[in-house]
N, CA, C and O atoms as CSV, one atom per row, in Angstrom:
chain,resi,resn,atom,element,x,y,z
A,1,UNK,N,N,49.685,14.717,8.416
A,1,UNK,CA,C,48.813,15.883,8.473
A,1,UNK,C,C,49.508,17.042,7.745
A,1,UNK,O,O,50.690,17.199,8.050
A,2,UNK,N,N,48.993,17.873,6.845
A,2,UNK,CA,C,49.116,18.866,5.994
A,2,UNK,C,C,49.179,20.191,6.804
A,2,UNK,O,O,48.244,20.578,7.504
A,3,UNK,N,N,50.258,20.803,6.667
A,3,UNK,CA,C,50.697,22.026,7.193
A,3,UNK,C,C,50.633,22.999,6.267
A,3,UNK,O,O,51.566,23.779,6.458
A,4,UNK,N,N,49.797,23.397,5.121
A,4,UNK,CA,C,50.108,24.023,4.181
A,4,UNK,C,C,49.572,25.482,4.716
A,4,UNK,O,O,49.771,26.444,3.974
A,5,UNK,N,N,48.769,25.733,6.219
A,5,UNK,CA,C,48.386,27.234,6.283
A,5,UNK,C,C,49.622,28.074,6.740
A,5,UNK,O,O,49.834,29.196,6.281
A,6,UNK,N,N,50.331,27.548,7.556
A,6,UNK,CA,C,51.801,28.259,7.611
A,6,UNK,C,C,52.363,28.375,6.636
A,6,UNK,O,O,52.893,29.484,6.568
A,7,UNK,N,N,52.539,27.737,5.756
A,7,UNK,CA,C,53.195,28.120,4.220
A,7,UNK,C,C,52.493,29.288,4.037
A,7,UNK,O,O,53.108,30.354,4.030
A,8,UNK,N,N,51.727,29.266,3.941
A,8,UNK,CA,C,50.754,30.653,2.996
A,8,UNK,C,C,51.188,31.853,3.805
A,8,UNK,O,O,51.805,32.801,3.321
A,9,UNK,N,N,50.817,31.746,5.099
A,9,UNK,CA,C,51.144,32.728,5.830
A,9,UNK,C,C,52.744,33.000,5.901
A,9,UNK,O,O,53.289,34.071,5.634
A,10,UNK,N,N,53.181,32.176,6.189
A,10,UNK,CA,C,54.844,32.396,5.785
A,10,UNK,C,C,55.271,33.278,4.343
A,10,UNK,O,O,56.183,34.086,4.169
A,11,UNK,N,N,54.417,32.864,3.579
A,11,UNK,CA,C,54.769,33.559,2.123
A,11,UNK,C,C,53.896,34.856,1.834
A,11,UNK,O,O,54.169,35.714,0.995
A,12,UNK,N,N,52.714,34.840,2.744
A,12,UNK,CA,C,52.590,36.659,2.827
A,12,UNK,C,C,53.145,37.129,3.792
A,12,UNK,O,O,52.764,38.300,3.778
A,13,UNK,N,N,53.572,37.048,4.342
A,13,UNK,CA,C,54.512,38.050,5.652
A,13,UNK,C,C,56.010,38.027,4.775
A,13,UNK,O,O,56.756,39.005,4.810
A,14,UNK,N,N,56.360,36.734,3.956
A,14,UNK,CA,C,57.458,37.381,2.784
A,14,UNK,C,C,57.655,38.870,1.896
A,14,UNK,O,O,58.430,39.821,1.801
A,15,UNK,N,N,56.079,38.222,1.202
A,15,UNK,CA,C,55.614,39.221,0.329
A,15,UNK,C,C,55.786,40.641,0.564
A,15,UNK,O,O,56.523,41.454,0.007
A,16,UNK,N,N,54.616,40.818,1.886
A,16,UNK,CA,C,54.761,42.032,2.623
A,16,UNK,C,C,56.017,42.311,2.482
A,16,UNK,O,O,56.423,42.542,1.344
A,17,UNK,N,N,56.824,42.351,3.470
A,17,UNK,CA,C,58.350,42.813,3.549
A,17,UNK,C,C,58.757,42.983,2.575
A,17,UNK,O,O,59.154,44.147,2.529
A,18,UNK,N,N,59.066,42.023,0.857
A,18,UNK,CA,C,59.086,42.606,0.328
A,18,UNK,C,C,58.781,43.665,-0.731
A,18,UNK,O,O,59.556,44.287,-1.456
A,19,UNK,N,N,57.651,43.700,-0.646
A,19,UNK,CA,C,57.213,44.772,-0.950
A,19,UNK,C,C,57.366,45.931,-0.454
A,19,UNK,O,O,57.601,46.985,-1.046
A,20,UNK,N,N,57.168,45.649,1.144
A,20,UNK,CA,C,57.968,47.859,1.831
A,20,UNK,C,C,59.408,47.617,1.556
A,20,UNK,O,O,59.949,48.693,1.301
A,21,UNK,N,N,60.180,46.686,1.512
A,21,UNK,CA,C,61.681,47.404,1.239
A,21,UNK,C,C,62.105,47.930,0.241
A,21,UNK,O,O,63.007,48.736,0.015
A,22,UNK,N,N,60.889,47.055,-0.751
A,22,UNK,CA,C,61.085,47.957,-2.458
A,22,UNK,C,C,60.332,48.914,-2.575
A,22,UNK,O,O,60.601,49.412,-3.668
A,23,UNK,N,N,59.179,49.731,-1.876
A,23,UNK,CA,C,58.528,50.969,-2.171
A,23,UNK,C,C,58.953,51.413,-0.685
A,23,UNK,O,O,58.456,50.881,0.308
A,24,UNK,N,N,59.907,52.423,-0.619
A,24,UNK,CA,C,60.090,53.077,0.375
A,24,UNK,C,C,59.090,54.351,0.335
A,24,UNK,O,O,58.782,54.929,1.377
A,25,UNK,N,N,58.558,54.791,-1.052
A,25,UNK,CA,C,57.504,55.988,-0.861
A,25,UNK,C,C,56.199,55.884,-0.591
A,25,UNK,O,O,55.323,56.748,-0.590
A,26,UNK,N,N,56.133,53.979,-0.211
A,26,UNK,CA,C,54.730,54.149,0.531
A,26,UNK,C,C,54.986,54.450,2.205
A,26,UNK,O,O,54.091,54.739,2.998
A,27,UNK,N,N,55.995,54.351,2.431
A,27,UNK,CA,C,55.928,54.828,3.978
A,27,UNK,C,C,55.945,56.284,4.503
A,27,UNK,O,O,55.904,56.708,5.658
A,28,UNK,N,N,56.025,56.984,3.202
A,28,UNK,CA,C,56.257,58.343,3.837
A,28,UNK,C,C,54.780,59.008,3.799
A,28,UNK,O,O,53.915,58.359,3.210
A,29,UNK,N,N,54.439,60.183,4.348
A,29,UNK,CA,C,53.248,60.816,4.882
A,29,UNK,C,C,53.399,61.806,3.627
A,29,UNK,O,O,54.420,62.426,3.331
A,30,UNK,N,N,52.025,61.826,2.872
A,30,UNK,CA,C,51.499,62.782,1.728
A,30,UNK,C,C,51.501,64.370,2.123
A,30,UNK,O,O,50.755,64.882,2.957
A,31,UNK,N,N,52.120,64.786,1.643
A,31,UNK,CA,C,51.913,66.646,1.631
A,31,UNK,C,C,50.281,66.907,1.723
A,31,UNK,O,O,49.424,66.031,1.604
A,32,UNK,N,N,50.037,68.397,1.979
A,32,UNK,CA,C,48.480,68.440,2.152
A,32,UNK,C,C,48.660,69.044,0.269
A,32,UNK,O,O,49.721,69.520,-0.135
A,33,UNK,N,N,47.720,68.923,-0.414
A,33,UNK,CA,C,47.296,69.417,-1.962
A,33,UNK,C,C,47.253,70.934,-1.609
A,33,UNK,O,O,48.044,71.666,-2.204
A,34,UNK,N,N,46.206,71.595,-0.484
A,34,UNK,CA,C,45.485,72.651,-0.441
A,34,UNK,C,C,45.394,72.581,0.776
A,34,UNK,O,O,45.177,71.540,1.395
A,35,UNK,N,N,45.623,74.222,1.494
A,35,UNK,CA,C,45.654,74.773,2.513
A,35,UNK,C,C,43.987,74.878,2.692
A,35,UNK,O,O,43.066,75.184,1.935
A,36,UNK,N,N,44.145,74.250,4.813
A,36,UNK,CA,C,42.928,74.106,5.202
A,36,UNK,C,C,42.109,75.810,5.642
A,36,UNK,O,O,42.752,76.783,6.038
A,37,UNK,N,N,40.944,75.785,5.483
A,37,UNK,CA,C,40.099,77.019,5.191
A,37,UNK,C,C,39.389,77.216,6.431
A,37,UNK,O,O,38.966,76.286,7.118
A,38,UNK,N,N,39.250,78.575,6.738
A,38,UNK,CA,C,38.926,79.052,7.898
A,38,UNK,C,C,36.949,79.493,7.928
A,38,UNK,O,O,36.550,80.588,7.529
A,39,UNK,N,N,36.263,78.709,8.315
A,39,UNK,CA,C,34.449,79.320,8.100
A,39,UNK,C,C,34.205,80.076,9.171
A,39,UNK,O,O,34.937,80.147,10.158
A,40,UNK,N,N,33.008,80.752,8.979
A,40,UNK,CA,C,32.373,81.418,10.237
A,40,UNK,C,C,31.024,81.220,10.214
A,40,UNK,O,O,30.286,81.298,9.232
A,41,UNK,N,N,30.629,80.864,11.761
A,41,UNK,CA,C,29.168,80.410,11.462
A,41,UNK,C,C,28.221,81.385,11.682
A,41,UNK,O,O,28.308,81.980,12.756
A,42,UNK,N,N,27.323,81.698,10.912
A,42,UNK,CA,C,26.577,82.904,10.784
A,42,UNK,C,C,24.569,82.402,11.451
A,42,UNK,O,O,23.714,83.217,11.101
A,43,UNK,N,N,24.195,81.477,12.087
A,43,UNK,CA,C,23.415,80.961,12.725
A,43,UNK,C,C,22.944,81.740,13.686
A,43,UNK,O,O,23.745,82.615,14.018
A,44,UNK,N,N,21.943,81.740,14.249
A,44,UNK,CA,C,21.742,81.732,15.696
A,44,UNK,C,C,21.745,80.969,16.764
A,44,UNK,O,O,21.628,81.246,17.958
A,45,UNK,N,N,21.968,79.474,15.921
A,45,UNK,CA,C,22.102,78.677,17.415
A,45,UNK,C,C,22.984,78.417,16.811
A,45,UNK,O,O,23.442,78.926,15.787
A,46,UNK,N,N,23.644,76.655,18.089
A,46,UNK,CA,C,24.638,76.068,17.583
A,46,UNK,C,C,24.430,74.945,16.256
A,46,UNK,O,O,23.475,74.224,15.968
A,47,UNK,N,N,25.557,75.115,15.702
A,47,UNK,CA,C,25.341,73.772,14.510
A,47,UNK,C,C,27.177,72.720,15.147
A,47,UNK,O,O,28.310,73.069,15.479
A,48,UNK,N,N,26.458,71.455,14.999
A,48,UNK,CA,C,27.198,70.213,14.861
A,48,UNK,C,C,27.431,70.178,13.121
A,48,UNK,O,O,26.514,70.753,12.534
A,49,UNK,N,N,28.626,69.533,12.110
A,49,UNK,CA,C,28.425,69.095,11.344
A,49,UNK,C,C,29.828,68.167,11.172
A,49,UNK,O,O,30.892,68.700,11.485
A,50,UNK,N,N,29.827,66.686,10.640
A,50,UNK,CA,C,30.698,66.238,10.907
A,50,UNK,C,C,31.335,66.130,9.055
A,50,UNK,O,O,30.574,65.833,8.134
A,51,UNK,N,N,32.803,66.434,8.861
A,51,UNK,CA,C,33.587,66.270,7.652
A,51,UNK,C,C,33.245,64.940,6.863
A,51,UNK,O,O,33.598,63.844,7.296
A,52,UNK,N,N,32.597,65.082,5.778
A,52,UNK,CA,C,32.371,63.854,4.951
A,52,UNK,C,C,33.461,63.167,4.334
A,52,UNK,O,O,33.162,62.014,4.024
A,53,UNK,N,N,34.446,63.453,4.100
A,53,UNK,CA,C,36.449,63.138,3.956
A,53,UNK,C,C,36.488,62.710,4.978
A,53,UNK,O,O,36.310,61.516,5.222
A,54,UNK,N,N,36.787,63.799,6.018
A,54,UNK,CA,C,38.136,63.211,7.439
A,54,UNK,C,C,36.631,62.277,8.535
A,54,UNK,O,O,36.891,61.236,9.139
A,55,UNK,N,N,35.560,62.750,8.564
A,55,UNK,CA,C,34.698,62.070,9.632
A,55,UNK,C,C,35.161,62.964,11.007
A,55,UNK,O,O,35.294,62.403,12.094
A,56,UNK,N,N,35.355,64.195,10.854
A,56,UNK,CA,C,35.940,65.144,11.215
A,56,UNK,C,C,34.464,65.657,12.314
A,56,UNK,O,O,33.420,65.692,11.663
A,57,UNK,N,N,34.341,65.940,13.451
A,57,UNK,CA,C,32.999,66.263,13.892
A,57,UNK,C,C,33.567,68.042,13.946
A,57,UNK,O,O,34.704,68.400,14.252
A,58,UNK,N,N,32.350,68.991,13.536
A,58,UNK,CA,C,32.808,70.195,13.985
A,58,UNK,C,C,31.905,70.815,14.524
A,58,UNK,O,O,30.757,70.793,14.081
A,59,UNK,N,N,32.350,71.661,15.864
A,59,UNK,CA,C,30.980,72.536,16.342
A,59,UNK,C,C,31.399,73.793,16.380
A,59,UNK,O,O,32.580,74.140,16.344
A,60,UNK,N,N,30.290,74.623,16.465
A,60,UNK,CA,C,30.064,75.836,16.342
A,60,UNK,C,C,29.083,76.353,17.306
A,60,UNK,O,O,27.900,76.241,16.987
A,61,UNK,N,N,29.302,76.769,18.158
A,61,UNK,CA,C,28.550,76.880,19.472
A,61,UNK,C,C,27.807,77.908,19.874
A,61,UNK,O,O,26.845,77.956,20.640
A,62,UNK,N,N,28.728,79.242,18.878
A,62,UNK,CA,C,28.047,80.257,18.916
A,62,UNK,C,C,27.863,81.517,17.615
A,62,UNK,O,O,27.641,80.959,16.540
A,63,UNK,N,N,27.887,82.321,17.554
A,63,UNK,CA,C,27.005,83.401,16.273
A,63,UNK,C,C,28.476,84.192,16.006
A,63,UNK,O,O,28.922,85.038,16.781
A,64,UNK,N,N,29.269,83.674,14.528
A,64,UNK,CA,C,30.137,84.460,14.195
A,64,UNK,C,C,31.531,83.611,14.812
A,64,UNK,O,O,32.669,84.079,14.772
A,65,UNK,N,N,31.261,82.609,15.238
A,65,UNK,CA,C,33.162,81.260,15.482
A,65,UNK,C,C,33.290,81.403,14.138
A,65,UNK,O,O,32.505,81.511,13.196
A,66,UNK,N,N,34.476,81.379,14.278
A,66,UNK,CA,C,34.960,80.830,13.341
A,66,UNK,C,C,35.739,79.951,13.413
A,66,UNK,O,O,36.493,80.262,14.335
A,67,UNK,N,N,36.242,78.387,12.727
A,67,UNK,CA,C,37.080,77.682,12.810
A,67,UNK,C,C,37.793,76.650,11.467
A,67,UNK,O,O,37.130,76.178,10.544
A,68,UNK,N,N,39.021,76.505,11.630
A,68,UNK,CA,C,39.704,75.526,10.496
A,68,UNK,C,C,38.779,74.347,10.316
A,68,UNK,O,O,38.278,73.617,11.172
A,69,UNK,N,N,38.668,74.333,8.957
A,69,UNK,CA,C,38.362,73.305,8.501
A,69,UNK,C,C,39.146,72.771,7.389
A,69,UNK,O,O,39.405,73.404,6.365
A,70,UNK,N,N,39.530,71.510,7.655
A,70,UNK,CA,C,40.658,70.150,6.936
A,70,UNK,C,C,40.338,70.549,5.444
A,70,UNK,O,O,39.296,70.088,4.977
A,71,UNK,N,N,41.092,71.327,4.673
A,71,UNK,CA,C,41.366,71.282,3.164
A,71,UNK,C,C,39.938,70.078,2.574
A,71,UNK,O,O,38.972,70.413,1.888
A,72,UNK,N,N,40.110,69.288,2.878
A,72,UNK,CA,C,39.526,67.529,2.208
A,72,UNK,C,C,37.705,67.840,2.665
A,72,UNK,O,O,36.715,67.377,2.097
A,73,UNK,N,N,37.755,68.669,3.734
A,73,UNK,CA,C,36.239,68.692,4.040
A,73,UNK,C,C,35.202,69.924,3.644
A,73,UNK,O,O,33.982,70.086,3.611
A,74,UNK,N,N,36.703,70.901,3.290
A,74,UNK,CA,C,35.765,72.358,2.819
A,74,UNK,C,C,34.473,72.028,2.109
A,74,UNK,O,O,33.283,72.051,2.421
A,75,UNK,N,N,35.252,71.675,0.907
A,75,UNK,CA,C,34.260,71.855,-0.587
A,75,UNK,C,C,32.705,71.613,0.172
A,75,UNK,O,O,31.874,72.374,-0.324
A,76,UNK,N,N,32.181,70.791,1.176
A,76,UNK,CA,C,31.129,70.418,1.642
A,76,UNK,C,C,30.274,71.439,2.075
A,76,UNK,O,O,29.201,71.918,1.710
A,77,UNK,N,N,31.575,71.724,3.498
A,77,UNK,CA,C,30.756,73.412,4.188
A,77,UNK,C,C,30.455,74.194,3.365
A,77,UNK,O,O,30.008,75.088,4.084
A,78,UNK,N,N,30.337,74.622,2.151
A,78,UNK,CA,C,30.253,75.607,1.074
A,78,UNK,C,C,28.607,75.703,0.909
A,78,UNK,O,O,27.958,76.730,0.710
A,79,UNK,N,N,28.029,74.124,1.066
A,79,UNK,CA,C,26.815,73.448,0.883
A,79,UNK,C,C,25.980,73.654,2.218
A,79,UNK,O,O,24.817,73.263,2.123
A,80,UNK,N,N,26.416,74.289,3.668
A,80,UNK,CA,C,25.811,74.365,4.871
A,80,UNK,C,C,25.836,76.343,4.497
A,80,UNK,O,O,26.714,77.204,4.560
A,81,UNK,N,N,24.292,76.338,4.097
A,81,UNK,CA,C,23.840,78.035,4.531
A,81,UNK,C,C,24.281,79.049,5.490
A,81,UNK,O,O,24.306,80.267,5.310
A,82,UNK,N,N,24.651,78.339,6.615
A,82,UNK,CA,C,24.905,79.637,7.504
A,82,UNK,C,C,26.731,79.283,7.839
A,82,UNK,O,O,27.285,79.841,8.785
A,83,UNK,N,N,27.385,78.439,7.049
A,83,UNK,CA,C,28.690,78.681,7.550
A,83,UNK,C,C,29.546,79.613,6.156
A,83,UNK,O,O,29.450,79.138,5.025
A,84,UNK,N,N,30.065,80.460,6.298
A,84,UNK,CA,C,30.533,81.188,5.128
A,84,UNK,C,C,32.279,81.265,5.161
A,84,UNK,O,O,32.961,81.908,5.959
A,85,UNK,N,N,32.660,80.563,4.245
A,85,UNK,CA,C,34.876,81.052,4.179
A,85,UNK,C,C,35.070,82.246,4.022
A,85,UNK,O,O,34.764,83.079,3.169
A,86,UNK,N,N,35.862,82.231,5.360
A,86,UNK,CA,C,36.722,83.799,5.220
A,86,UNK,C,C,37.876,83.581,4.989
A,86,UNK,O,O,38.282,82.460,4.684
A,87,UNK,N,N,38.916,85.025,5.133
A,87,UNK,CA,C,40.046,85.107,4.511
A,87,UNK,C,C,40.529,85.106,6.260
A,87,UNK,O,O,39.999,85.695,7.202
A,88,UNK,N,N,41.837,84.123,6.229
A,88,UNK,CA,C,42.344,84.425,7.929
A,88,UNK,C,C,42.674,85.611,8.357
A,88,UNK,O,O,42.503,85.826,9.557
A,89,UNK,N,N,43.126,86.490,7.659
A,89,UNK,CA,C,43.272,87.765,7.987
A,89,UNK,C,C,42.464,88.746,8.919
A,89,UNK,O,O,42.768,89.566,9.785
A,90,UNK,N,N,40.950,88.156,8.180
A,90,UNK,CA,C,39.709,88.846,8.466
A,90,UNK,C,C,39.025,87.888,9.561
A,90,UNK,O,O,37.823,87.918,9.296
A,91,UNK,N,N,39.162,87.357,10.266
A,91,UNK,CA,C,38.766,86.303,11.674
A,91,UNK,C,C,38.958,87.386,12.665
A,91,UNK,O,O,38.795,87.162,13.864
């Protein structure tokens, strides 16, 4: 009887390994590109909207929150009418 699926598997769990001992810069954690941005929601009710990047859910519960939003998900909120980027200063 033919044992050849342990081989295979034996020789990717090789592979693997070596492959992370020779790229040690895939194990490390990516810098952010761009600092995450602060909105304010300008609504009268509440809005739900969830980050199309992170899958990020965000609420806004009431008239004038403001809250961080993940660098990766801004560019989107830009596209929701009543949430507007401020400067953190001005929160």
């Amino acid at each position: 009887m033919c044992n050849c699926g342990n081989k295979r598997n034996e020789y990717a769990v090789d592979e693997k390994l070596k492959f992370n001992s020779n790229n040690n810069s895939s194990q490390l954690m990516p810098s952010k590109i761009f600092e995450d941005s602060y909105f304010k929601y300008t609504g009268n009710t509440g809005l739900t909207v969830k980050g199309n990047i992170t899958g990020r859910v965000y609420r806004f519960s009431k008239v004038d929150e403001v809250q961080l939003i993940d660098y990766r998900d801004a560019s989107a909120m830009f596209g929701v009418p009543v949430l507007k980027k401020v400067v953190a200063n001005s929160r």
